[in-house]
Residue frames as a rotation matrix with the C-alpha (Angstrom) as fourth column:
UNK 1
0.623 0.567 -0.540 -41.67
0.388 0.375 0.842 -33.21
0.679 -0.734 0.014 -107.92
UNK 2
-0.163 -0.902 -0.400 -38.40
0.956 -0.044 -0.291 -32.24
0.245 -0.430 0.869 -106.30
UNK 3
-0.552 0.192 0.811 -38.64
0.361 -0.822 0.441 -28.85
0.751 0.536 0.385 -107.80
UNK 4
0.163 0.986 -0.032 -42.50
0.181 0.002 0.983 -28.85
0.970 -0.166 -0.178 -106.11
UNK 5
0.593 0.075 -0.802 -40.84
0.670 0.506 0.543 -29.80
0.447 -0.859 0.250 -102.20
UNK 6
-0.358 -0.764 -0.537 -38.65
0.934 -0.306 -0.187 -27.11
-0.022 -0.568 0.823 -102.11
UNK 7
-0.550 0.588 0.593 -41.59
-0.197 -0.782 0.592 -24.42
0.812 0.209 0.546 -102.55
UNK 8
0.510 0.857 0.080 -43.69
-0.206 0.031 0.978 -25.59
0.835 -0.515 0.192 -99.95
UNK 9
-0.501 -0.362 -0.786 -41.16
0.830 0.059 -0.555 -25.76
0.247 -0.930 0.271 -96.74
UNK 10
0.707 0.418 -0.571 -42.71
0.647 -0.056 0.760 -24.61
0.286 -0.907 -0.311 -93.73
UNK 11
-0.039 -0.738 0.673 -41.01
-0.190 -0.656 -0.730 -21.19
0.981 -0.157 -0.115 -92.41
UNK 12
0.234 -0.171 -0.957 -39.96
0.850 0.513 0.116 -22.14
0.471 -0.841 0.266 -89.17
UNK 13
0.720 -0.201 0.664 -38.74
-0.298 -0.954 0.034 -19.51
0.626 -0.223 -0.747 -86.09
UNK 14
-0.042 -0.976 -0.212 -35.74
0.211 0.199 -0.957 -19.55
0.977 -0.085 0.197 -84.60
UNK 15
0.260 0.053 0.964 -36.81
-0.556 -0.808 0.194 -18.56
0.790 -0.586 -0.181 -81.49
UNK 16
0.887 0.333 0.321 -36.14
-0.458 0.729 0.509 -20.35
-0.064 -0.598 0.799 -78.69
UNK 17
0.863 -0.500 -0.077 -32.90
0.033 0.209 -0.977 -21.99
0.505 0.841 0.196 -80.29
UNK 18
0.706 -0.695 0.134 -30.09
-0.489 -0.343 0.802 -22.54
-0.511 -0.632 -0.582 -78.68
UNK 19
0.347 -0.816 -0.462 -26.30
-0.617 0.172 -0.768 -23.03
0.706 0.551 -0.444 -80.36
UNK 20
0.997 -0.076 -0.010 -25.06
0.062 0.716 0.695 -26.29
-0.046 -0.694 0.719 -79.18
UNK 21
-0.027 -0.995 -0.097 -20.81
-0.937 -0.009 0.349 -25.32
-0.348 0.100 -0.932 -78.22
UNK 22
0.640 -0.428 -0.638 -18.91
-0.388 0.537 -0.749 -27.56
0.663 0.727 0.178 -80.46
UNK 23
-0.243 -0.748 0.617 -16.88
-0.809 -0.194 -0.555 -28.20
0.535 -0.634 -0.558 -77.35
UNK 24
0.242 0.580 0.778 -19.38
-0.791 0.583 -0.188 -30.43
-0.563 -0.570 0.599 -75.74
UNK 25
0.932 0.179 -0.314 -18.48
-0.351 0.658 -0.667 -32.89
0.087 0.732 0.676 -78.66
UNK 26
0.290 -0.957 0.017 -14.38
-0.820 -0.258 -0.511 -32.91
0.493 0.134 -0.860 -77.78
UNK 27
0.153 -0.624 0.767 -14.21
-0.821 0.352 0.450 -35.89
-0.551 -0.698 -0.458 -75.70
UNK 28
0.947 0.215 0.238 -15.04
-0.030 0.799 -0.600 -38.42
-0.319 0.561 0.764 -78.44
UNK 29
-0.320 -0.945 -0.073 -11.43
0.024 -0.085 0.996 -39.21
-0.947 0.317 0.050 -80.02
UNK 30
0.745 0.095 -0.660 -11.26
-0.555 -0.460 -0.693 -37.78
-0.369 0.883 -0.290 -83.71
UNK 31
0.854 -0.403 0.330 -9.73
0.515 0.557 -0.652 -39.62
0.079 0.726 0.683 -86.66
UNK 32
0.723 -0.385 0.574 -6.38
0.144 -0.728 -0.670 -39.12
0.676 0.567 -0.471 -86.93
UNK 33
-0.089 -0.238 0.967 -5.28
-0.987 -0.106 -0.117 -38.07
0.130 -0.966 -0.225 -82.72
UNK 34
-0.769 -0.401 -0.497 -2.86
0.035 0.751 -0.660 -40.91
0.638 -0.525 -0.564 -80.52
UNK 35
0.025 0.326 0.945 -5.09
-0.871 -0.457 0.181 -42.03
0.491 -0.828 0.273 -77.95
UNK 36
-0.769 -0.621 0.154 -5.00
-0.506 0.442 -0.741 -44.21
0.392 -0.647 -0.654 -74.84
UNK 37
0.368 0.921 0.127 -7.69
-0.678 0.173 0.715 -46.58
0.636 -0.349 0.688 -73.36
UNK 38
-0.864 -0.291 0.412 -7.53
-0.493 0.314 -0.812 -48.38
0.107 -0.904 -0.415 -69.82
UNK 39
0.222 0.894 -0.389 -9.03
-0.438 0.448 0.779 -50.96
0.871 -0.002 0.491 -68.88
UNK 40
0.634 -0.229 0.739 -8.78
-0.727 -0.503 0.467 -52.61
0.265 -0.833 -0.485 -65.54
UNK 41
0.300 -0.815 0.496 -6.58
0.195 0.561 0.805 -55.32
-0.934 -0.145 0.327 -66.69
UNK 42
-0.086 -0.920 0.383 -4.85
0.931 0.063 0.359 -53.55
-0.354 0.388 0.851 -69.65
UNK 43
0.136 -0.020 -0.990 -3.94
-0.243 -0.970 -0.014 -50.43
-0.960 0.242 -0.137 -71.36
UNK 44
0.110 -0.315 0.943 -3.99
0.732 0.668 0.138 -49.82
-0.673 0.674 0.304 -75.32
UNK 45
-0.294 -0.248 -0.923 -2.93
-0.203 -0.927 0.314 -47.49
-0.934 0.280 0.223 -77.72
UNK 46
0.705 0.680 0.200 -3.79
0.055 0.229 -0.972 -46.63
-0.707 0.696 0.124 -81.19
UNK 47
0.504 -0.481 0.717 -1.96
0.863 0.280 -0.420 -46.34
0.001 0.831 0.556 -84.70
UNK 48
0.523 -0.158 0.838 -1.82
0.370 -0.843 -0.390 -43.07
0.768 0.514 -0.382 -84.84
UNK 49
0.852 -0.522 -0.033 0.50
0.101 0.103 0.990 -43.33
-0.513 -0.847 0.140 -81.04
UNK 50
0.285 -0.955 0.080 2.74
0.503 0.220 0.836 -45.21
-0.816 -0.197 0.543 -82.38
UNK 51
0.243 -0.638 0.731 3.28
0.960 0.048 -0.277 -42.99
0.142 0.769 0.624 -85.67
UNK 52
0.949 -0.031 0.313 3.05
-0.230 -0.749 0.622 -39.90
0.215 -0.662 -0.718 -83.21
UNK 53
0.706 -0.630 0.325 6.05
-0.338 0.104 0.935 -41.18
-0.623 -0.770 -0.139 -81.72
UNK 54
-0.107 -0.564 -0.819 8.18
-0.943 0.319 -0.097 -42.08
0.316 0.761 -0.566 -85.59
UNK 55
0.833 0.536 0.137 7.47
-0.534 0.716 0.449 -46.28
0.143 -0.447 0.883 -84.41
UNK 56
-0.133 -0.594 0.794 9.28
-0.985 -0.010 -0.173 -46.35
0.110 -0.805 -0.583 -81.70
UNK 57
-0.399 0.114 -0.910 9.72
-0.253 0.940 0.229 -49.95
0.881 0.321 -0.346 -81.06
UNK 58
-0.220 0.168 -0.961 10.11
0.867 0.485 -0.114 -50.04
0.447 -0.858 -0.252 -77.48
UNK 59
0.159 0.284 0.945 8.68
-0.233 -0.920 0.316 -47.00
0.959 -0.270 -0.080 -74.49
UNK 60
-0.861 -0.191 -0.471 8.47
0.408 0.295 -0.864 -46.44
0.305 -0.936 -0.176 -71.10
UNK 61
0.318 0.898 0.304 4.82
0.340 -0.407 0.848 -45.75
0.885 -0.167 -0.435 -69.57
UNK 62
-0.922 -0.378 -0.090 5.17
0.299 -0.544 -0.784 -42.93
0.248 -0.749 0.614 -66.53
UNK 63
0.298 0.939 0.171 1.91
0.577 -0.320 0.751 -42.06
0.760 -0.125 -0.637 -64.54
UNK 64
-0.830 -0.228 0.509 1.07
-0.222 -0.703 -0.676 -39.33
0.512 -0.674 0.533 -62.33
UNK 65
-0.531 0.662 -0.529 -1.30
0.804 0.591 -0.067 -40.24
0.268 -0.461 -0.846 -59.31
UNK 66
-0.823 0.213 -0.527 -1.75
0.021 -0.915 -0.402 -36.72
-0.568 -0.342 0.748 -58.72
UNK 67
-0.523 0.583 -0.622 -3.23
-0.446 -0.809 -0.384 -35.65
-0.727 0.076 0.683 -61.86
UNK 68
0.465 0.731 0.499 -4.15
-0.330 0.666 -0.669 -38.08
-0.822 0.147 0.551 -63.73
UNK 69
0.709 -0.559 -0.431 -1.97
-0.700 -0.631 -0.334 -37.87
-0.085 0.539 -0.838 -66.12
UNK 70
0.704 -0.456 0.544 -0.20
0.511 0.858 0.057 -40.82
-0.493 0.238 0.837 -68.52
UNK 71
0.334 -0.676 -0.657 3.13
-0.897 -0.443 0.000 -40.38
-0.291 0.589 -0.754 -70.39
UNK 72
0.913 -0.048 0.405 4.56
0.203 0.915 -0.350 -42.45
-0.353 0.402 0.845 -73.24
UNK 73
0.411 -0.848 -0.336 8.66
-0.478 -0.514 0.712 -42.30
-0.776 -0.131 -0.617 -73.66
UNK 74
0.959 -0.275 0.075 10.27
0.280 0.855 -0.437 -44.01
0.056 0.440 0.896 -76.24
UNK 75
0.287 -0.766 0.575 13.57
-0.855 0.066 0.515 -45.46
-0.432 -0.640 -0.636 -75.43
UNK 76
-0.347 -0.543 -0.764 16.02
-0.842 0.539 0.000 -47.78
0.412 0.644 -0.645 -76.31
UNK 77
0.622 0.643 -0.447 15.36
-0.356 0.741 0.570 -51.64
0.697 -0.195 0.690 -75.56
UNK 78
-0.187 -0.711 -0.678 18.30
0.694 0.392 -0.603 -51.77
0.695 -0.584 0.420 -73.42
UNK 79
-0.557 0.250 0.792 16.52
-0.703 -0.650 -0.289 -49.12
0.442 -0.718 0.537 -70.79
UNK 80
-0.991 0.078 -0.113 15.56
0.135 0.679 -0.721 -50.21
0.020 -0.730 -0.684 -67.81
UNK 81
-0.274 0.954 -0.121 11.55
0.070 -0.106 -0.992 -50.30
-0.959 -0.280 -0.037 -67.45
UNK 82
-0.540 0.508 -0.671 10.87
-0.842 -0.327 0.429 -50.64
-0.001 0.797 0.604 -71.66
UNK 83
0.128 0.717 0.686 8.25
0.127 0.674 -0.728 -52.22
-0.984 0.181 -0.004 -73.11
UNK 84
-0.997 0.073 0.007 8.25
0.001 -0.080 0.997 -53.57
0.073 0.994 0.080 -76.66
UNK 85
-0.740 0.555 0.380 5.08
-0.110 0.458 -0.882 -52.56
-0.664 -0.694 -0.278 -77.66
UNK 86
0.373 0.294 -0.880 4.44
-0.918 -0.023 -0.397 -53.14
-0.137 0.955 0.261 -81.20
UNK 87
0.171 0.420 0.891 3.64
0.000 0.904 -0.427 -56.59
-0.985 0.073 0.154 -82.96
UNK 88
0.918 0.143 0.369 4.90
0.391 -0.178 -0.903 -57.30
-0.063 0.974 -0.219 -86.69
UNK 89
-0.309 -0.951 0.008 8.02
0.732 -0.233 0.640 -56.38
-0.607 0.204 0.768 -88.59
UNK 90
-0.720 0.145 0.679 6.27
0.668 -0.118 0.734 -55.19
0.186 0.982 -0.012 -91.53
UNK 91
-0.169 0.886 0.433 2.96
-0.064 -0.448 0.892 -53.92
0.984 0.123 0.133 -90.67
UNK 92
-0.846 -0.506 -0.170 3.76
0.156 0.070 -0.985 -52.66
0.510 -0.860 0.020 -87.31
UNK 93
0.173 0.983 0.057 0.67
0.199 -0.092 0.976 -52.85
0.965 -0.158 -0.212 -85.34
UNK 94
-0.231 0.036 0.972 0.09
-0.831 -0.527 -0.178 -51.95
0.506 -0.849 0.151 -81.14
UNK 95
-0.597 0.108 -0.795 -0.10
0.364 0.919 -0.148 -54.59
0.715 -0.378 -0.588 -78.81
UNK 96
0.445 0.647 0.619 -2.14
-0.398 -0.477 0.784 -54.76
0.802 -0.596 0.045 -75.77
UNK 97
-0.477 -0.793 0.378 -0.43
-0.523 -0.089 -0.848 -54.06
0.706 -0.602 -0.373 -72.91
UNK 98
0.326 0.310 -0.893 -1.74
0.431 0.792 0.433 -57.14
0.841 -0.526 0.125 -70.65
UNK 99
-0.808 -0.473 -0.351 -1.60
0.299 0.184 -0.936 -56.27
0.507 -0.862 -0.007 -66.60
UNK 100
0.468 0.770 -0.434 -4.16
0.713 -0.038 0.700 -56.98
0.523 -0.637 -0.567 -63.88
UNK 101
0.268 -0.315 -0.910 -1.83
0.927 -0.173 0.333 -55.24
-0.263 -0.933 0.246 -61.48
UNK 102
-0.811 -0.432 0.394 -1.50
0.565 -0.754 0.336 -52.14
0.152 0.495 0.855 -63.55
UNK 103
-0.614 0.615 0.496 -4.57
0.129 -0.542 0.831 -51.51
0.779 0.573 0.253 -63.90
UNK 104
0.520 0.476 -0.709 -5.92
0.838 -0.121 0.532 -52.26
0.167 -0.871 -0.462 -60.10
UNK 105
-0.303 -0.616 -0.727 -3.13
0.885 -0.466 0.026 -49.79
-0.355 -0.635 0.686 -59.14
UNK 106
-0.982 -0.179 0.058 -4.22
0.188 -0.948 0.257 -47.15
0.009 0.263 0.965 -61.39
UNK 107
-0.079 0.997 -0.015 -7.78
0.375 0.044 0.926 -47.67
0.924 0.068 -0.377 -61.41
UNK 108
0.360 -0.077 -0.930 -7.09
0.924 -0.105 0.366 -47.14
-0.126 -0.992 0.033 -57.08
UNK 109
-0.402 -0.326 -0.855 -5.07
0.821 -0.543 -0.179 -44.31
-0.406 -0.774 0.486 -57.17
UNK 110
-0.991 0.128 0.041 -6.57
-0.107 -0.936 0.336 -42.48
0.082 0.329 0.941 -59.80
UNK 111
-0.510 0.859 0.039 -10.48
-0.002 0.045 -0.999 -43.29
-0.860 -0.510 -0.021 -57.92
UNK 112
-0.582 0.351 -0.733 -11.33
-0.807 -0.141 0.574 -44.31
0.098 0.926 0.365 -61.05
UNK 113
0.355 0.903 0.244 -14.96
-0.785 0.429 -0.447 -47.01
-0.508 -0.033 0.861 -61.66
UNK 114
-0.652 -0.718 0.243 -13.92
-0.396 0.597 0.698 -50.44
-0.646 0.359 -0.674 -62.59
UNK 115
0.308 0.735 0.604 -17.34
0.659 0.293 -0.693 -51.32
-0.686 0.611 -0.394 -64.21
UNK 116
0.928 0.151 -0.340 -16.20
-0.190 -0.595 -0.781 -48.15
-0.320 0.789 -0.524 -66.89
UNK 117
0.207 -0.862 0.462 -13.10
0.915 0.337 0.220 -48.33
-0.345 0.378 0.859 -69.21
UNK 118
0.477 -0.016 -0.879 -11.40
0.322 -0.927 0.191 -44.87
-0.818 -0.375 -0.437 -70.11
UNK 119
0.135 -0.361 0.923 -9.85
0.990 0.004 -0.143 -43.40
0.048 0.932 0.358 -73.32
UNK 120
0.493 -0.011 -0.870 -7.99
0.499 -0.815 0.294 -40.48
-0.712 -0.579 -0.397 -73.71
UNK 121
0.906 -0.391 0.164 -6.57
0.165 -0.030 -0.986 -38.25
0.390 0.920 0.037 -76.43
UNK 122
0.437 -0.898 -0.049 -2.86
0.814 0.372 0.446 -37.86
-0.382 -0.235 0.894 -76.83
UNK 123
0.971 -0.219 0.100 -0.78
-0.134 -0.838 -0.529 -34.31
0.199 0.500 -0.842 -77.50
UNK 124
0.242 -0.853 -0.462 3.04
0.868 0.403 -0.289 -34.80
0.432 -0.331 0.839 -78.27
UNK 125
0.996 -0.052 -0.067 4.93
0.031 -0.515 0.857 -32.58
-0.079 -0.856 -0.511 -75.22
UNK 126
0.291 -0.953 -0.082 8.66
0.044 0.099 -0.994 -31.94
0.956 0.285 0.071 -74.74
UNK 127
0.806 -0.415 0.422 10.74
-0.528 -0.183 0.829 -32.33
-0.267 -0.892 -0.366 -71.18
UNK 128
0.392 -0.848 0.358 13.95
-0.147 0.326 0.934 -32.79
-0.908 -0.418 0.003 -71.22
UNK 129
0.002 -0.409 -0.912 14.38
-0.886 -0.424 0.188 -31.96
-0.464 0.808 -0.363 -74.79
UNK 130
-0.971 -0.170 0.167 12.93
-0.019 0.756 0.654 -35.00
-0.238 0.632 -0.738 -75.56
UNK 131
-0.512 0.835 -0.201 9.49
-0.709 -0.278 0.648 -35.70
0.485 0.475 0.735 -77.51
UNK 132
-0.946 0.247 0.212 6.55
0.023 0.701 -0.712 -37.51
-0.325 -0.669 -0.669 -75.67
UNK 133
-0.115 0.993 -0.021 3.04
0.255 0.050 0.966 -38.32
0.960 0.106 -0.259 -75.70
UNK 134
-0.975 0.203 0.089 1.06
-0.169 -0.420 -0.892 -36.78
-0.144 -0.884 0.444 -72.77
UNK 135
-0.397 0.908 -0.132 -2.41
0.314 0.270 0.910 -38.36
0.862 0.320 -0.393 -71.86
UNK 136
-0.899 0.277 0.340 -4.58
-0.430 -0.399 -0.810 -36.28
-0.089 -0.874 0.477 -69.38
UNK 137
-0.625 0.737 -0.255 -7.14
0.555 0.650 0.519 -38.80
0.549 0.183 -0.816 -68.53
UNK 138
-0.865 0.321 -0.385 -8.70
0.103 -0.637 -0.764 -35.78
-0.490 -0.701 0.518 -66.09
UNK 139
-0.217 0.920 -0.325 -11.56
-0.737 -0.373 -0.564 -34.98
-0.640 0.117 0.759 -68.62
UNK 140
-0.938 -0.285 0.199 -11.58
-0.190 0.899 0.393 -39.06
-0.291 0.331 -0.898 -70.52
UNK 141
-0.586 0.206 -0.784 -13.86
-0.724 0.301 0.621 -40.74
0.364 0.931 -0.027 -72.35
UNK 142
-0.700 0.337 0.629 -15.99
-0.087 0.835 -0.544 -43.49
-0.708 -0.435 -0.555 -70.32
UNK 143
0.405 0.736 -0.542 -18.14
-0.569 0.668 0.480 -46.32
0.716 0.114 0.689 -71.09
UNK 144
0.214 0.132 0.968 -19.39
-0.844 0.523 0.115 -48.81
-0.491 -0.842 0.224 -68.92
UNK 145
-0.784 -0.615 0.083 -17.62
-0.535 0.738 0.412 -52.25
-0.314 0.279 -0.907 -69.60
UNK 146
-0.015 0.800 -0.600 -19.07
-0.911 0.237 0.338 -54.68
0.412 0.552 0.725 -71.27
UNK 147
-0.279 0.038 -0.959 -18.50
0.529 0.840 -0.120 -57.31
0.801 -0.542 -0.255 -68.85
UNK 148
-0.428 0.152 0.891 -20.15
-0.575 -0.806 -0.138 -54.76
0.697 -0.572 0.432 -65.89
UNK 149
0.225 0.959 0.175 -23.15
-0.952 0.178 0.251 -56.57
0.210 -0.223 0.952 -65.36
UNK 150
0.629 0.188 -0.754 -21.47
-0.282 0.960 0.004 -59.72
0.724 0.210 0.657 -65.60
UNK 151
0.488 -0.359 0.796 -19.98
-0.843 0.044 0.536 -60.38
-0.227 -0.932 -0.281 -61.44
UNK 152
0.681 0.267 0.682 -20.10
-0.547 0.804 0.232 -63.70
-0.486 -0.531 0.694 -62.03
UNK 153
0.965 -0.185 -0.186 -17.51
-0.088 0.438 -0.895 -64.48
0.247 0.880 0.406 -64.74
């Protein structure tokens, strides 16, 4: 029967056809790539951040209002402005980074939609001869929250 179904396909033309760029598909994050999502009361990172970064315990988060544009620093816990931001001894895990006031401020300067939440991938960067993460939230990820619709809560 099998056999039978592959004799009788339907020749088909190609005309018309158009190659869909593989490019259009790039904003989705891919198994594997650090990436960064904002919401407008927190920020969170995946696994694959913190093993981007050898798991660092503690960072420092640096935005640019210009370009959109997040950096992650890791640093000692005795720097001024770290954040521990891993959960667990053992099975070190990302925390969410809790702040209303983070996220109004960046959501404002970077004229970003509070009804959407944002995700970005992560590429490590060097300055100052030191390794980072570098999130360009310029071409991000959106969806529309799942609390959009809901004013009233």
């Amino acid at each position: 029967m099998y056999g039978q179904m592959m004799t009788n396909f339907e020749e088909l033309s190609l005309d018309g056809f158009q190659i869909v760029r593989s490019d259009m598909f790039t904003h989705l994050p891919r198994k594997g790539e650090p990436t960064c999502t904002i919401w407008p009361t927190r920020v969170a990172f995946n696994k694959f951040t913190l093993h981007a970064l050898n798991s660092c315990e503690f960072v420092r988060i640096e935005v640019n209002p210009r370009n959109r544009c997040m950096i992650v620093v890791p640093v000692s816990s005795k720097e001024k402005d770290s954040i521990r931001w891993i959960k667990g001894r053992q099975d070190q895990q990302i925390r969410n980074l809790e702040s209303k006031a983070f996220g109004e401020e960046l959501y404002k300067n970077w004229g970003l939609d509070k009804d959407f939440n944002y995700r970005a991938i992560g590429r490590l960067v060097t300055a100052n001869k030191k390794v980072i993460l570098l999130f360009d939230f310029t071409g991000a990820e959106n969806w529309r929250s799942s609390k959009a619709g809901n004013k009233g809560e």
